[in-house]
NUBAVEX-806908 format. One record per residue (C-alpha): residue in one letter; residue number from 0; y, x, z. Coordinates in nm, 2 decimals. Layout:
<lumfi "A",NUM,<Y,X,Z>>
...
% end
This chain:
<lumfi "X",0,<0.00,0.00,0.00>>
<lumfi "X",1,<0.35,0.11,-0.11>>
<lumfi "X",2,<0.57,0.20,0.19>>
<lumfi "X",3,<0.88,-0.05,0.23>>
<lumfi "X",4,<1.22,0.06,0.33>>
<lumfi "X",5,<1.39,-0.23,0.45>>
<lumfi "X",6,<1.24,-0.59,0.47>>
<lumfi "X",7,<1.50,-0.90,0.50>>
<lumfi "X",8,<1.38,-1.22,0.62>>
<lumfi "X",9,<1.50,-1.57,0.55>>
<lumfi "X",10,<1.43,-1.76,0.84>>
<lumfi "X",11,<1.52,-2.15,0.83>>
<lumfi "X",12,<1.59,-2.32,1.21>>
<lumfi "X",13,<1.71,-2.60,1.34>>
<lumfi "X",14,<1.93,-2.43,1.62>>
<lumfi "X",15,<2.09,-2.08,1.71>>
<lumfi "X",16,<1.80,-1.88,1.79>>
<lumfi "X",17,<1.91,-1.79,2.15>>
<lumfi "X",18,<1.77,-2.16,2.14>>
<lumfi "X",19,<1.34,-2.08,2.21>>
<lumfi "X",20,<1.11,-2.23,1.99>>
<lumfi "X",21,<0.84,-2.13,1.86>>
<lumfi "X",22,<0.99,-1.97,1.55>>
<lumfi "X",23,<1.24,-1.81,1.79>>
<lumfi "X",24,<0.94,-1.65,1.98>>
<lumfi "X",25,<0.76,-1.58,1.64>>
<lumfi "X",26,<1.01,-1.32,1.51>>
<lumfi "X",27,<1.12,-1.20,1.89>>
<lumfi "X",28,<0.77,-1.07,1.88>>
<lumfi "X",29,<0.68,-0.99,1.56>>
<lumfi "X",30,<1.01,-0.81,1.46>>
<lumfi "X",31,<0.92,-0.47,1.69>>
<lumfi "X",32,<0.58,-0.45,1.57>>
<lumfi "X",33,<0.75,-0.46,1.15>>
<lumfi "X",34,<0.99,-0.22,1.32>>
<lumfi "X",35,<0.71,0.03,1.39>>
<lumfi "X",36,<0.64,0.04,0.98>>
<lumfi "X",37,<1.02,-0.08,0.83>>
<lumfi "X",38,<1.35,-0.16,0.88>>
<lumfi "X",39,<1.41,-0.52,0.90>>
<lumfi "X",40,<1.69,-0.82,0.90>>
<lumfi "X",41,<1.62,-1.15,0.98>>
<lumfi "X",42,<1.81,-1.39,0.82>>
<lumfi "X",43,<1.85,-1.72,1.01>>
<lumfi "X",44,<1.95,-2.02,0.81>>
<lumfi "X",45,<2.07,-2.29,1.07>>
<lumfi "X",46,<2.05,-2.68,0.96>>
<lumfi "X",47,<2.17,-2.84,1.28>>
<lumfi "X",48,<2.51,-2.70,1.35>>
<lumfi "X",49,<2.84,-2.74,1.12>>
<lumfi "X",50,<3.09,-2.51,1.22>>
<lumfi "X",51,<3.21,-2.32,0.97>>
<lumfi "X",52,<3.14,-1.98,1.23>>
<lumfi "X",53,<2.91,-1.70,1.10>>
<lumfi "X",54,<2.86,-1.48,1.32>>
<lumfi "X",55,<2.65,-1.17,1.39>>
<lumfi "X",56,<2.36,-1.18,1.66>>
<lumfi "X",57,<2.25,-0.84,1.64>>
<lumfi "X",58,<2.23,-0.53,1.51>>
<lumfi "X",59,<1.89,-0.68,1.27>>
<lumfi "X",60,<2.01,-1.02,1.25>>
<lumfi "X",61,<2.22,-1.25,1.12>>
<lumfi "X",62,<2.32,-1.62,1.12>>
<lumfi "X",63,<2.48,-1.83,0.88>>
<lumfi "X",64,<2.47,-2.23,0.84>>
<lumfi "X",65,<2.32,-2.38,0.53>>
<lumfi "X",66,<2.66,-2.64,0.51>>
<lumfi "X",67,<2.81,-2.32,0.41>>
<lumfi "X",68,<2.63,-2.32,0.06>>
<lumfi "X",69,<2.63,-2.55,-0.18>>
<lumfi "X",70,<2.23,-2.56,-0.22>>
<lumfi "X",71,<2.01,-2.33,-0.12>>
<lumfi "X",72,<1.94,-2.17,-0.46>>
<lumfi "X",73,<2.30,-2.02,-0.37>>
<lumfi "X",74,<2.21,-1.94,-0.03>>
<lumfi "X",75,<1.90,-1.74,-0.14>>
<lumfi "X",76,<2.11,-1.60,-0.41>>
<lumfi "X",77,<2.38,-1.46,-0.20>>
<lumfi "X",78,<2.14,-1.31,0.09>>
<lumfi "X",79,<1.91,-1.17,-0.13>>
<lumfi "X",80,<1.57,-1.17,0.12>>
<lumfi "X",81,<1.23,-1.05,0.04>>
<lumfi "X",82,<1.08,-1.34,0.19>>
<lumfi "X",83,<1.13,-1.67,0.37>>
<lumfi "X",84,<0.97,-1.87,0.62>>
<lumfi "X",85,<0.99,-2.18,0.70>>
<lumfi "X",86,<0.82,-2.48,0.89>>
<lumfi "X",87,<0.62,-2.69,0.61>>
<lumfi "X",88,<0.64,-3.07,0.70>>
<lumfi "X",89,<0.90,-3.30,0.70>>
<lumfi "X",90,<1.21,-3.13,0.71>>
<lumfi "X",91,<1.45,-3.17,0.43>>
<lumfi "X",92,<1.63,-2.83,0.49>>
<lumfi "X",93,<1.27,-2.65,0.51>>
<lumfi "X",94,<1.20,-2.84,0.20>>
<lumfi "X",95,<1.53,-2.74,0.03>>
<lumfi "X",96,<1.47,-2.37,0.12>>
<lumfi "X",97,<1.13,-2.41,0.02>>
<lumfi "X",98,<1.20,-2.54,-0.34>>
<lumfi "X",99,<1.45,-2.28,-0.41>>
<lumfi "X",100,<1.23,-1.98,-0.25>>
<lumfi "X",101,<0.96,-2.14,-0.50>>
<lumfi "X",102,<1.23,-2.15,-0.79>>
<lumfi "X",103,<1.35,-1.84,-0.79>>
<lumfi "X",104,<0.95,-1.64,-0.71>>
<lumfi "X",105,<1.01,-1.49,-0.38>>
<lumfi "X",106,<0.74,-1.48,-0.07>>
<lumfi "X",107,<0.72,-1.80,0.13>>
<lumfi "X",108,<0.56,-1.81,0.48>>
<lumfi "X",109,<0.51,-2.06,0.73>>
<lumfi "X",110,<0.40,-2.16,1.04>>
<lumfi "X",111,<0.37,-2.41,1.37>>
<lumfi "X",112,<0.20,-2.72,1.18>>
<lumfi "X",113,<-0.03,-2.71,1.49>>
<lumfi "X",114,<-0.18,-3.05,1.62>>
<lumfi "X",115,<0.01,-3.29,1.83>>
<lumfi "X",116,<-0.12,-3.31,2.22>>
<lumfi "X",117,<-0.11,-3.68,2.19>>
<lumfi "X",118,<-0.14,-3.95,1.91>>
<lumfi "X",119,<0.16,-4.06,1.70>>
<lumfi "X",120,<0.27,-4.42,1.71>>
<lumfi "X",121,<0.21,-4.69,1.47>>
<lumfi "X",122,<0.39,-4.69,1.17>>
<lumfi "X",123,<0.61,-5.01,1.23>>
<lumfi "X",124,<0.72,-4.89,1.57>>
<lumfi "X",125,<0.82,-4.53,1.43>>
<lumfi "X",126,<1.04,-4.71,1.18>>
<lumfi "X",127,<1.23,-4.90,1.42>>
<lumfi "X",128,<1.27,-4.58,1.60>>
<lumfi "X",129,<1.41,-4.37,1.36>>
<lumfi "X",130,<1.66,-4.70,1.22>>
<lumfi "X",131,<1.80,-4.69,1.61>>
<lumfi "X",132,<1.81,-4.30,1.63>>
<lumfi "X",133,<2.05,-4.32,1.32>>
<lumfi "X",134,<2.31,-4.46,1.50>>
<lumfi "X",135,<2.37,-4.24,1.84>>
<lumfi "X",136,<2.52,-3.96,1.86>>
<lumfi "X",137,<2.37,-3.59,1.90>>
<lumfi "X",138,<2.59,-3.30,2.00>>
<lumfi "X",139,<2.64,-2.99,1.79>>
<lumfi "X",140,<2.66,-2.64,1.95>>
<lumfi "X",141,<2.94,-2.51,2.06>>
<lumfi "X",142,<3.21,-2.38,1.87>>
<lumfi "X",143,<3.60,-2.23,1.96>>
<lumfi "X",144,<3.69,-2.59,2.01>>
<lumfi "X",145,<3.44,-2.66,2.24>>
<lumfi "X",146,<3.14,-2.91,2.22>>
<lumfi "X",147,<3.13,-3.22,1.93>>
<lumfi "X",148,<2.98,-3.51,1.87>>
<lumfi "X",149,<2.85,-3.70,1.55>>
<lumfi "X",150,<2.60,-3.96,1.47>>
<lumfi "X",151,<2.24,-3.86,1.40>>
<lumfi "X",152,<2.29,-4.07,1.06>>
<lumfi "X",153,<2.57,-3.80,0.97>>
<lumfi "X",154,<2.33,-3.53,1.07>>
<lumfi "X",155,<2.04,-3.65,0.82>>
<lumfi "X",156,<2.31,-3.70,0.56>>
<lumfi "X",157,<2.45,-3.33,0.55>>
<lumfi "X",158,<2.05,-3.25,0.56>>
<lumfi "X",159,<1.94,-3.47,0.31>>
<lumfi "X",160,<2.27,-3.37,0.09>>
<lumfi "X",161,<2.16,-3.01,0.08>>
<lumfi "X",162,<1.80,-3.07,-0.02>>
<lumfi "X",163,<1.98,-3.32,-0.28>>
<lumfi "X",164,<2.18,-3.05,-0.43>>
<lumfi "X",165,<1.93,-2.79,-0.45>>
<lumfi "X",166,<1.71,-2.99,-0.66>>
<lumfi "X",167,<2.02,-3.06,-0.86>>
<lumfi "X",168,<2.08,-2.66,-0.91>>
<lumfi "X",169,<1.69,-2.61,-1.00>>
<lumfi "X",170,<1.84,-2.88,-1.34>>
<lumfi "X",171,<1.55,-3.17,-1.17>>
<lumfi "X",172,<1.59,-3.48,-1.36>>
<lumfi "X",173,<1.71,-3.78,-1.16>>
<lumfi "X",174,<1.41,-3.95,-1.21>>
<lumfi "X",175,<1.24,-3.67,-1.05>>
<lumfi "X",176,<1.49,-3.66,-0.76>>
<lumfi "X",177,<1.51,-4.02,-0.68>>
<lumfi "X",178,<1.10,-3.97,-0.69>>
<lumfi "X",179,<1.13,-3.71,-0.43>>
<lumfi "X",180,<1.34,-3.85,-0.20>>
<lumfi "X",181,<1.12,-4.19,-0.24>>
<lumfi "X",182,<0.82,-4.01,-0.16>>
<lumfi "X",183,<0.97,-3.80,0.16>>
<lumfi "X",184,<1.16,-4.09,0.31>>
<lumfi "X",185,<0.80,-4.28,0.26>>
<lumfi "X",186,<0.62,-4.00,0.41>>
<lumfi "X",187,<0.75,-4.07,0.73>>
<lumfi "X",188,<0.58,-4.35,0.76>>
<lumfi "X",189,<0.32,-4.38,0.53>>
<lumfi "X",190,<-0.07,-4.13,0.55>>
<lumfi "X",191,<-0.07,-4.21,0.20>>
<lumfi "X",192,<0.25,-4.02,0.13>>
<lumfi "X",193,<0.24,-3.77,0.38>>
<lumfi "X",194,<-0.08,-3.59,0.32>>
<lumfi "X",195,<0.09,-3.61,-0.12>>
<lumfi "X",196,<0.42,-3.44,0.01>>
<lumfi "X",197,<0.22,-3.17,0.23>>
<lumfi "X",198,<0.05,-3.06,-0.06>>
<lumfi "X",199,<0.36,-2.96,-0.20>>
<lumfi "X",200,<0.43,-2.69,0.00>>
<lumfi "X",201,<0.25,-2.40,-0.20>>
<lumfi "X",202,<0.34,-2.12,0.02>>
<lumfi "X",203,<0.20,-1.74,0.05>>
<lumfi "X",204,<0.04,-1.77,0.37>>
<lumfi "X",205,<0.09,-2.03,0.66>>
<lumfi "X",206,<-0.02,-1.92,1.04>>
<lumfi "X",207,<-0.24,-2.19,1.26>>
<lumfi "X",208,<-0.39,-2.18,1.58>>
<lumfi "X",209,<-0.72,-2.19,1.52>>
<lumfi "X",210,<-1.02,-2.29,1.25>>
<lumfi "X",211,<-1.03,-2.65,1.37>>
<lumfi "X",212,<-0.62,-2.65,1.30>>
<lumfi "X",213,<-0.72,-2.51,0.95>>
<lumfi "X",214,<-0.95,-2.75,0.92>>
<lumfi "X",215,<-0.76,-3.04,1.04>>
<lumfi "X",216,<-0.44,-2.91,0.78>>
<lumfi "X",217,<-0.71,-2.92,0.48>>
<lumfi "X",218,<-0.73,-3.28,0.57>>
<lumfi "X",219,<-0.38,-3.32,0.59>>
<lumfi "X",220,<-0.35,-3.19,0.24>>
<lumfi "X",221,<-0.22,-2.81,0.29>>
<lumfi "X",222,<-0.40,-2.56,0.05>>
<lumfi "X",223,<-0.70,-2.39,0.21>>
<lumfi "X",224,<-0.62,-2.04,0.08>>
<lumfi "X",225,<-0.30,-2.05,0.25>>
<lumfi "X",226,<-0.40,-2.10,0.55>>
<lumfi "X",227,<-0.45,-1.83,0.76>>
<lumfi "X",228,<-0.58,-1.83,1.11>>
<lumfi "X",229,<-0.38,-1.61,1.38>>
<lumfi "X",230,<-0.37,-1.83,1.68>>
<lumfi "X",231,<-0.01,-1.90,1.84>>
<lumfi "X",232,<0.25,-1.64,1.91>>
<lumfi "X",233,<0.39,-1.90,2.20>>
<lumfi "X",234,<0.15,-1.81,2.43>>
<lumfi "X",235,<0.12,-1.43,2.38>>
<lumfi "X",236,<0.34,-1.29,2.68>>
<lumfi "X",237,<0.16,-1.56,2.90>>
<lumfi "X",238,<-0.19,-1.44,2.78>>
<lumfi "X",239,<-0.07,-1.06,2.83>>
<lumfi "X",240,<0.02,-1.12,3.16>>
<lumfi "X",241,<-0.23,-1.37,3.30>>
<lumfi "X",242,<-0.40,-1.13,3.54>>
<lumfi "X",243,<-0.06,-1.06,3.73>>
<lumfi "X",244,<-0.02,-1.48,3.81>>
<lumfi "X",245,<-0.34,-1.54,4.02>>
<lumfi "X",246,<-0.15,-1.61,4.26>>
<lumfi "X",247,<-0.15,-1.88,4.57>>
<lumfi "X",248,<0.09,-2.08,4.67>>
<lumfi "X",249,<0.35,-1.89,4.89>>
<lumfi "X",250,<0.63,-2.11,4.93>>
<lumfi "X",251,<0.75,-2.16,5.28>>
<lumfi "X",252,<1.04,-2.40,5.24>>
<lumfi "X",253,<0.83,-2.71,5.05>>
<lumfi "X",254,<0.62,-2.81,4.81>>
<lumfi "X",255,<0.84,-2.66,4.44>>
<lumfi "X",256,<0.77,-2.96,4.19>>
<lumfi "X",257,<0.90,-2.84,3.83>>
<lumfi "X",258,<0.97,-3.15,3.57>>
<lumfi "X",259,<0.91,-3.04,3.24>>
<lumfi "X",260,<1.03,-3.29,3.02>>
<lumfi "X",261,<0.87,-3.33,2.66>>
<lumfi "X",262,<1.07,-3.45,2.40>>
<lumfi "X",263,<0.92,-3.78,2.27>>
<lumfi "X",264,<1.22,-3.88,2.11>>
<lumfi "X",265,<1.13,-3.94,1.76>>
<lumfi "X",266,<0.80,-4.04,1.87>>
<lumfi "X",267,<0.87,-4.43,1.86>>
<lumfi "X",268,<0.68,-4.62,2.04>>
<lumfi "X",269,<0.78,-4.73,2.39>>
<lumfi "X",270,<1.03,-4.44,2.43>>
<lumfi "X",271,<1.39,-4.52,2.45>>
<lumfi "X",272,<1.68,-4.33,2.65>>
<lumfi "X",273,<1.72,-4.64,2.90>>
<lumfi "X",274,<1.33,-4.63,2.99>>
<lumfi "X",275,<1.37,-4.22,3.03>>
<lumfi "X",276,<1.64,-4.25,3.27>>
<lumfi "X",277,<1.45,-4.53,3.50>>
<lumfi "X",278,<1.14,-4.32,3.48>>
<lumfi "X",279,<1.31,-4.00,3.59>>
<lumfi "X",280,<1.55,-4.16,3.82>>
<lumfi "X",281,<1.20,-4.33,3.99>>
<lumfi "X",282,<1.03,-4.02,4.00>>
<lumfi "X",283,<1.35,-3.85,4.16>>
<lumfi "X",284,<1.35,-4.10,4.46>>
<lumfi "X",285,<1.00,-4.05,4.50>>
<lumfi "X",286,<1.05,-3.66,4.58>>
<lumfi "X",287,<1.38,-3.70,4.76>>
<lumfi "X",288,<1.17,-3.96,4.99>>
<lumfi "X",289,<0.94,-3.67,5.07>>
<lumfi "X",290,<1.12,-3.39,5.08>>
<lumfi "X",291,<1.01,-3.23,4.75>>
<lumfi "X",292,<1.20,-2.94,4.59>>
<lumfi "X",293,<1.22,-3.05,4.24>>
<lumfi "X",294,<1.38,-2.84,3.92>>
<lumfi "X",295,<1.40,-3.00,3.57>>
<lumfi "X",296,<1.31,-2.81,3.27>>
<lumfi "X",297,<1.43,-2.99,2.94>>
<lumfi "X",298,<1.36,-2.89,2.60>>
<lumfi "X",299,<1.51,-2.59,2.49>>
<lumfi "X",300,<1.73,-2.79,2.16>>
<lumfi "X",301,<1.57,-3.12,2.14>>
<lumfi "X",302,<1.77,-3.27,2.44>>
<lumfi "X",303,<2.11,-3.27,2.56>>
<lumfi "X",304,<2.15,-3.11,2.96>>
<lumfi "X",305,<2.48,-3.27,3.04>>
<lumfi "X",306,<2.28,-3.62,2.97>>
<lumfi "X",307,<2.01,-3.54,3.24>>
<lumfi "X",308,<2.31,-3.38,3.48>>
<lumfi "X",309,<2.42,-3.75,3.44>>
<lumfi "X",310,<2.06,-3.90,3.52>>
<lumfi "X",311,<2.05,-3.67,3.86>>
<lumfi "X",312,<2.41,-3.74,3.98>>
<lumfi "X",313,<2.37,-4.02,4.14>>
<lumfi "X",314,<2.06,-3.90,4.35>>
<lumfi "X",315,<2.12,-3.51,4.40>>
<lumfi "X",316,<2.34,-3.30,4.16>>
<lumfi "X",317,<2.20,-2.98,4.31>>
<lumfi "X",318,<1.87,-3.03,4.15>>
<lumfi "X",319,<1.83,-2.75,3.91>>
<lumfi "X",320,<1.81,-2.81,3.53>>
<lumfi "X",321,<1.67,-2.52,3.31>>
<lumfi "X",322,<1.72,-2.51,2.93>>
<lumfi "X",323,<1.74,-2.16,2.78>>
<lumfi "X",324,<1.60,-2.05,3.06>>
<lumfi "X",325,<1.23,-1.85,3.05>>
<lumfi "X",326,<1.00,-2.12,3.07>>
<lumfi "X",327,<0.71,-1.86,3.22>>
<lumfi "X",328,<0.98,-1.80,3.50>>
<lumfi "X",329,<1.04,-2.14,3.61>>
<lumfi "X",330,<0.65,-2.20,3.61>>
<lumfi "X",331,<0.57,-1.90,3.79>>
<lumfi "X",332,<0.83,-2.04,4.05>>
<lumfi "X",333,<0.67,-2.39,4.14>>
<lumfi "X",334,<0.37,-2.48,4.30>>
<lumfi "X",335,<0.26,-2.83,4.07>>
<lumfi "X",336,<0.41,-2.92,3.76>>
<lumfi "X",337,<0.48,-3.26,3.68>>
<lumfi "X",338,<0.51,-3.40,3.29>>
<lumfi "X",339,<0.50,-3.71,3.09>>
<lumfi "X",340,<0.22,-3.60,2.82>>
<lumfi "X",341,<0.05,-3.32,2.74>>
<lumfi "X",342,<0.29,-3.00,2.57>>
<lumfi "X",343,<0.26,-2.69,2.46>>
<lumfi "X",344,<0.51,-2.59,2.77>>
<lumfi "X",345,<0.22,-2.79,2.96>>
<lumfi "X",346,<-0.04,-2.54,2.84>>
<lumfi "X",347,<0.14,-2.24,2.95>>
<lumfi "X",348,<0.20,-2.38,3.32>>
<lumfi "X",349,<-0.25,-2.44,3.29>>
<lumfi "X",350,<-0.22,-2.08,3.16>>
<lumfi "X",351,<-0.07,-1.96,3.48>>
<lumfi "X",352,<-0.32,-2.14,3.69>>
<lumfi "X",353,<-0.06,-2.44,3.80>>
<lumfi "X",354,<-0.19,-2.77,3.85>>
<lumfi "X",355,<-0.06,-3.09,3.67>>
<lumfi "X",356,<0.00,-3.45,3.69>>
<lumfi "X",357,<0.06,-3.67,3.40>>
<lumfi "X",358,<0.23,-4.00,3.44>>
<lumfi "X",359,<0.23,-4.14,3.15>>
<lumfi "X",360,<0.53,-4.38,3.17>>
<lumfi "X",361,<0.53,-4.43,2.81>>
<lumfi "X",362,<0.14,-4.47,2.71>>
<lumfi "X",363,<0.13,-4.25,2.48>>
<lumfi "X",364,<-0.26,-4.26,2.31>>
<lumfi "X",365,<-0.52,-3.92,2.35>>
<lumfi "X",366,<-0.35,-3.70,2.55>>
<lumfi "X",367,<-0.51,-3.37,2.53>>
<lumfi "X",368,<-0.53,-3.28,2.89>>
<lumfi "X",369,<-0.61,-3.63,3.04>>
<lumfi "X",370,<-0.90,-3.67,2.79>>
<lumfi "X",371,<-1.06,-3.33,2.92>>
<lumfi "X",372,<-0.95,-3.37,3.28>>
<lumfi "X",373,<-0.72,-3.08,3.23>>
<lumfi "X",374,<-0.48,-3.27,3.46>>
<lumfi "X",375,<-0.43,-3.55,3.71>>
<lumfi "X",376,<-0.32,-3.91,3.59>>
<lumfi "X",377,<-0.08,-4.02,3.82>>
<lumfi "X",378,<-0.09,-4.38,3.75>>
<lumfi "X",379,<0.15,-4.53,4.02>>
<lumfi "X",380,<0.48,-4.31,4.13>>
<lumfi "X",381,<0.46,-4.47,4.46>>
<lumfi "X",382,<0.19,-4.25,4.57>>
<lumfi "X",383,<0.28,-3.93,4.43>>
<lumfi "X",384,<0.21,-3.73,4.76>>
<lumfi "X",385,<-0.18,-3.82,4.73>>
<lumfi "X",386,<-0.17,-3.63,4.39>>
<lumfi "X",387,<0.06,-3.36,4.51>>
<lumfi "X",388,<-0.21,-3.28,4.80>>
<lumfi "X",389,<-0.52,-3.37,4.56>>
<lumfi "X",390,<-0.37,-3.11,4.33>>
<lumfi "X",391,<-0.28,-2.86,4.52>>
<lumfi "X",392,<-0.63,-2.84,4.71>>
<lumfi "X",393,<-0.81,-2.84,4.38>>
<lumfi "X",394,<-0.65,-2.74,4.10>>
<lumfi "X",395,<-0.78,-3.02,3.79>>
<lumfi "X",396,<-0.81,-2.77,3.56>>
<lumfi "X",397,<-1.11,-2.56,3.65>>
<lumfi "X",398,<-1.17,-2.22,3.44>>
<lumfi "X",399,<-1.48,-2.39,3.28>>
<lumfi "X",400,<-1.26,-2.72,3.18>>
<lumfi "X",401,<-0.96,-2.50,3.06>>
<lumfi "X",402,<-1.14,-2.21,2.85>>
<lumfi "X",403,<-1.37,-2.47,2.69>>
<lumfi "X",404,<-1.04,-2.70,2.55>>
<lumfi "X",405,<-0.84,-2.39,2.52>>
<lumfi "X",406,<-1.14,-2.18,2.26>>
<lumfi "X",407,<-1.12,-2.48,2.05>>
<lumfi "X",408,<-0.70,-2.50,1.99>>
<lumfi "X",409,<-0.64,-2.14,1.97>>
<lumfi "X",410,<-0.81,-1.88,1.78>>
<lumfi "X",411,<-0.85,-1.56,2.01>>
<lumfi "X",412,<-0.68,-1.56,2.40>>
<lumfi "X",413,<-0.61,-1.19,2.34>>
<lumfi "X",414,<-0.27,-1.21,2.37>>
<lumfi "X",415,<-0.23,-1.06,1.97>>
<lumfi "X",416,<-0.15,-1.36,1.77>>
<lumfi "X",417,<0.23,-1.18,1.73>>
<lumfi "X",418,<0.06,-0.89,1.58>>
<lumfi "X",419,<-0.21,-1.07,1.35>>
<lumfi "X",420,<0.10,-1.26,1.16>>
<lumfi "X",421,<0.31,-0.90,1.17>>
<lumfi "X",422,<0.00,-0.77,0.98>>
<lumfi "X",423,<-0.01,-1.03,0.73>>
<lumfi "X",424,<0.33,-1.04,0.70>>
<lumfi "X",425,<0.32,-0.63,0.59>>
<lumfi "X",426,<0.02,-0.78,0.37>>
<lumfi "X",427,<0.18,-1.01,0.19>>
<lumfi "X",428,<0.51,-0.81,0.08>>
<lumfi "X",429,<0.32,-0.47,0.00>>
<lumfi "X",430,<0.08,-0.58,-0.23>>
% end
């Protein structure tokens, strides 16, 4: 293999990528193993934020937002990468840089297409739940004028502009446009649709957890020779340091009960903000009741803190709320965590020996961990202190239970999924 001087990623995000996610942690870890072998830039293309601010990160990376460009033919055109990754599925900005990655021959990766830890709603119910979504508002990050609002609706539109105008640039006929966006709106809500517009995406190479993932995505319509298996790079610094987390519970001041949230919104359903904050609020009076010292931990982009500072005001505005905050720190510091569904923040707290209890307020169908016993079902609030003793005298989640769920979802717990897609990412460019 030819050596490579400098390697430039394009990286599409939804968020800054101080913001973790598993893209975020993808390239955090990947990016000093290229380093070993190349120089590298990573490239982040941003599709939730509008300012018109690019600024540089770091010395090997740089962000710029894809309102900035008039499609993302000029995007690619102007940054000039060597490849791009992106999350296949049904994102119109992954989609846009995806067509014009495919237009103009470069290398396209991709990855986290992993399964869901529960079932998705009906069809009908999703609908209804992305028609109301349309019309609240979702902050953007901060800029020099401080935070802003806009509705989601305008959101989707500046999204769904840019994937319009790329396929304009590539000279698509507008029969074939208005056939696209037919077929991605429908794919939302329709199998049918969804597994046609996933085999679209003809990319290089795309990462998943494990053969059963692979499997599953063949299903789901993804090409079989794209697939490549390297486990997930999420739970790599976990893995690496499980032996230094067997730990017992050494708290002296109370039982530490960490909330992580997961972010259902989206998910239709019987989800709505108003049923959130009744649940939390419920669960809150619960812990102040027994003394409990409770921290929140909220999804690192898909949720807005100041809402749940609102939700906790009127019981105790000293409870903690993490966001950006390391989510293997704020698990290492409790003694149970509590959650709503099954997560892939879930799996790390199981990872670091923590016990968990699942109310599921919002009945959401095949939940990973309460279908293996992974977890306590806490099925009325009121008598949360019998599972908080239950769990912390046995933990639900023996080392047989765990390692027999956790061989079938991820490939190898080596802690070298990070270094498997580095490898194949050096494959894929030198050949």
């Amino acid at each position: 293999m030819n050596s490579l001087k400098m390697l430039k990623i394009l990286v599409s995000h939804h968020a800054y990528p101080e913001v973790t996610s598993y893209t975020t942690i993808l390239f955090r870890n990947v990016i000093p193993i290229l380093q070993k072998t190349t120089e590298i830039e990573i490239i982040w293309a941003i599709h939730s934020n509008h300012t018109n601010k690019i600024k540089k990160s770091s010395e090997n990376s740089t962000i710029l937002q894809i309102t900035n460009f008039k499609n993302g033919i000029e995007m690619i055109k102007t940054v000039k990468p060597d490849i791009v990754f992106i999350i296949p599925g049904l994102s119109s900005p992954d989609y846009a840089i995806y067509l014009a990655a495919k237009f103009l021959n470069l290398k396209i990766i991709g990855g986290q297409i992993s399964g869901p830890f529960f079932s998705v709603v009906e069809k009908k119910n999703k609908f209804i739940t992305y028609f109301l979504q349309s019309f609240q508002k979702t902050s953007l990050s901060k800029n020099d004028k401080g935070e802003r609002e806009i509705l989601r609706s305008q959101s989707l539109w500046m999204k769904y502009n840019f994937l319009f105008r790329t396929m304009k640039s590539m000279k698509m006929s507008p029969y074939k446009i208005c056939k696209e966006f037919f077929e991605f709106i429908l794919s939302h809500l329709s199998v049918k649709f969804l597994l046609k517009f996933n085999s679209k995406f003809k990319c290089d190479a795309i990462f998943v957890d494990s053969e059963i993932e692979k499997e599953r995505k063949i299903q789901e319509g993804y090409r079989k020779k794209s697939l490549i298996v390297t486990g997930n790079p999420s739970y790599d610094q976990v893995i690496k340091n499980i032996n230094e987390n067997k730990i017992s519970r050494k708290n002296q001041n109370g039982i530490k009960i960490l909330f992580l949230t997961v972010n259902l919104e989206g998910q239709g359903g019987q989800w709505t903000r108003k049923k959130r904050d009744y649940m939390l609020k419920k669960f809150l009076r619960v812990c102040e009741k027994e003394n409990y010292n409770v921290s929140i931990k909220i999804h690192p982009s898909g949720e807005n803190l100041e809402e749940y500072k609102s939700i906790i005001s009127s019981i105790n505005p000293k409870i903690p709320i993490y966001q950006e905050e390391s989510l293997v720190d704020c698990i290492k510091n409790t003694d149970i965590v509590f959650s709503m569904s099954s997560s892939t923040a879930g799996l790390t707290a199981l990872f670091l020996k923590k016990p968990v209890i699942i109310w599921n307020f919002f009945n959401v169908k095949n939940d990973l961990f309460l279908e293996n016993k992974l977890a306590l079902e806490c099925k009325k609030i009121e008598i949360l202190p019998e599972y908080v003793k239950q769990s912390l005298k046995t933990n639900p989640a023996s080392d047989e239970k765990f390692n027999a769920v956790v061989s079938k979802i991820l490939y190898k717990v080596d802690g070298n999924a990070s270094e498997r897609i580095a490898n194949e990412i050096l494959k894929l460019v030198q050949k």
